[in-house]
C-alpha positions in Angstrom: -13.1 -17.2 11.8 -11.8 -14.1 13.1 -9.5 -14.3 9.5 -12.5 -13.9 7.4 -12.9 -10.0 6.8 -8.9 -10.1 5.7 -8.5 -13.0 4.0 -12.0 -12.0 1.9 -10.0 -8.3 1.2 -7.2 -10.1 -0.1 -8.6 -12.8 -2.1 -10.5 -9.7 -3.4 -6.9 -8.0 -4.3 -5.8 -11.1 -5.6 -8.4 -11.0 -7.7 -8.0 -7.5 -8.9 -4.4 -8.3 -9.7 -5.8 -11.2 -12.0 -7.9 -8.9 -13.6 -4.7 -6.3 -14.0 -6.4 -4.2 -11.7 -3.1 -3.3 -9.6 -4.6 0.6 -7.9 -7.4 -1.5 -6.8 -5.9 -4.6 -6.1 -3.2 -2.1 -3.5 -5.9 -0.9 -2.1 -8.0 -4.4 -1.4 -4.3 -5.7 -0.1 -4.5 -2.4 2.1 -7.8 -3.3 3.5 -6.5 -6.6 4.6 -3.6 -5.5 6.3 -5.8 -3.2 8.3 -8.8 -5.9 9.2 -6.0 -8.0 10.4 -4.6 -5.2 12.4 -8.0 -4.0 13.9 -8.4 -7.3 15.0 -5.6 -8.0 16.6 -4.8 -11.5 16.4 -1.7 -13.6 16.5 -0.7 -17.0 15.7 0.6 -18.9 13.5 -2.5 -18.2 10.6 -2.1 -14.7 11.2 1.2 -13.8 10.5 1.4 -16.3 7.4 -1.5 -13.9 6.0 0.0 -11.0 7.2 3.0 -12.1 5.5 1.4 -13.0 2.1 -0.3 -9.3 2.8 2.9 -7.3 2.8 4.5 -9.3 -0.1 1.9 -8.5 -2.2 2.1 -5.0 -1.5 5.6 -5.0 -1.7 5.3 -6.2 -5.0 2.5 -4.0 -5.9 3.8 -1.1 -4.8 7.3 -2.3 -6.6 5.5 -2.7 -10.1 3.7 0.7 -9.6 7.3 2.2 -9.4 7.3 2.9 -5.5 10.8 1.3 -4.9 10.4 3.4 -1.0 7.2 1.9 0.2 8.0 -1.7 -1.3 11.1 -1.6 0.6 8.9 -0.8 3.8 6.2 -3.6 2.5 9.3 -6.2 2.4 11.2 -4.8 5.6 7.7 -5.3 7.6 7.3 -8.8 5.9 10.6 -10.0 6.4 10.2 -8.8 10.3 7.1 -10.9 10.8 8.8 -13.7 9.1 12.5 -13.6 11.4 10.3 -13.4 14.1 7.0 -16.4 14.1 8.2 -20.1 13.0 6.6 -21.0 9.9 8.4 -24.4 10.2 10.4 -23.6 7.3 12.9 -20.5 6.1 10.9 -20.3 2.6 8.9 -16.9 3.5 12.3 -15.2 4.9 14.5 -16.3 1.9 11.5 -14.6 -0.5 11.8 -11.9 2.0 15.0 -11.5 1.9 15.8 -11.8 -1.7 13.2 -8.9 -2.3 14.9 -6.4 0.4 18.1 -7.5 -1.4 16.6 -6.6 -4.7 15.0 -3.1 -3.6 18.4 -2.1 -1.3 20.4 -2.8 -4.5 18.3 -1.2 -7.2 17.2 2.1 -4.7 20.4 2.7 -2.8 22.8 1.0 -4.8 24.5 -0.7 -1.7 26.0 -4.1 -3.6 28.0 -5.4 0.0 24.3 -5.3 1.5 22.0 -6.4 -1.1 25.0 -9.5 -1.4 24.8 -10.1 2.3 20.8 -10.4 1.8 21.1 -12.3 -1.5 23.5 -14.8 0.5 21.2 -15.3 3.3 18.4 -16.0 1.1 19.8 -18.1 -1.5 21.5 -20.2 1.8 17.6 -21.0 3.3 16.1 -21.7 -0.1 18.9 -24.5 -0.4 18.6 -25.9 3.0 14.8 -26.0 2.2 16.0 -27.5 -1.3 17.7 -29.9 0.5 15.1 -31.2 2.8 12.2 -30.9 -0.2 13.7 -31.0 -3.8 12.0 -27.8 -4.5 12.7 -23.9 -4.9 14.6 -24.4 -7.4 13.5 -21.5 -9.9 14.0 -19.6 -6.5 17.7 -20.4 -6.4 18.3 -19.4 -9.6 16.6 -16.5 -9.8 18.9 -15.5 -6.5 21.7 -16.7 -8.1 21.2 -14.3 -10.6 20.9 -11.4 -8.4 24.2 -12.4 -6.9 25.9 -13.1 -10.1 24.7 -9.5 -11.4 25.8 -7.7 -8.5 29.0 -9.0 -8.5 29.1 -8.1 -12.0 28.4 -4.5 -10.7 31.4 -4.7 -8.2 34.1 -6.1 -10.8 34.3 -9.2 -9.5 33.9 -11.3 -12.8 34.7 -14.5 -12.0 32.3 -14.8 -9.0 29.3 -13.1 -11.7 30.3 -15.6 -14.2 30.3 -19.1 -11.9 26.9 -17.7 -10.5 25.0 -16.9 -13.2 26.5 -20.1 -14.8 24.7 -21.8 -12.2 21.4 -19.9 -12.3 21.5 -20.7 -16.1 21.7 -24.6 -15.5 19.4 -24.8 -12.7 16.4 -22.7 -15.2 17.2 -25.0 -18.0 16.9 -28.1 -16.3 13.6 -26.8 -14.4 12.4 -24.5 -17.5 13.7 -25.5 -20.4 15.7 -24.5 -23.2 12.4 -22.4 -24.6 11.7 -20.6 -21.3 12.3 -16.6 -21.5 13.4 -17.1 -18.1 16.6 -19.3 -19.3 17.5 -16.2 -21.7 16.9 -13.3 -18.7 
């Protein structure tokens, strides 16, 4: 298919970032993004890769320390994602809850990275709801919300969401998990 020259860049990124390769594996998710651009097409396959492109660059780019061009990965993503229909929210609450992550951390702006956090832990229920799953996605947003309104002085809010988080990991992870105790 017309796919085939991106999808093979970023299987080869993904393959990098197995290896903990992340330079190379930025620069392989790089290549993708532009084969699918120099080719031009749309539709549903498309954007999902496009998508799955930018997040990982987003995340890359966020590991390597580059907060600015993550936030411009994740902002492109979440762009793509408001605008095709996947047929469900799950892409644009990820989307979301990384914007919401890299707005708070970078510009400290708690009312914005809340609004985001909101948004995005509302569609990963709603898709909870209709599934049974994302739940270690709620939790971890849950968390975000509960720490930023820790940062805002509104403890009682923190507290009944990161009690929440904390159940929802233990039931799904276990009392063993490092991700109950983070």
């Amino acid at each position: 298919s017309n796919l085939l020259p991106a999808a093979l860049c970023y299987n080869i990124a993904q393959t990098c970032l197995k290896r903990e390769k992340p330079a190379s594996s930025r620069k392989w998710f790089s290549n993708a993004l532009q084969k699918l651009e120099e080719k031009g097409i749309e539709g549903a396959e498309s954007k999902l890769l496009r998508v799955k492109i930018l997040n990982c660059l987003g995340y890359g780019n966020y590991r390597s320390g580059d907060e600015a061009a993550a936030l411009k990965y994740y902002e492109q993503s979440l762009e793509v994602v408001s605008e095709a229909n996947f047929g469900t929210p799950i892409h644009e609450a990820a989307a979301l809850n990384c914007v919401g992550v890299l707005v708070f951390n970078q510009q400290n702006q708690t009312t914005t990275a809340l609004d985001l956090f909101e948004k995005s832990l509302h569609l990963y229920r709603q898709e909870s709801h209709r599934t049974g799953e994302h739940q270690v996605q709620i939790a971890n947003v849950l968390n975000n919300i509960g720490r930023t309104h820790y940062l805002q002085s509104d403890f009682d809010e923190a507290l009944l969401a990161y009690e929440e988080a904390l159940q929802i990991r233990t039931e799904c992870l276990g009392n063993n998990s490092i991700d109950v105790a983070a």
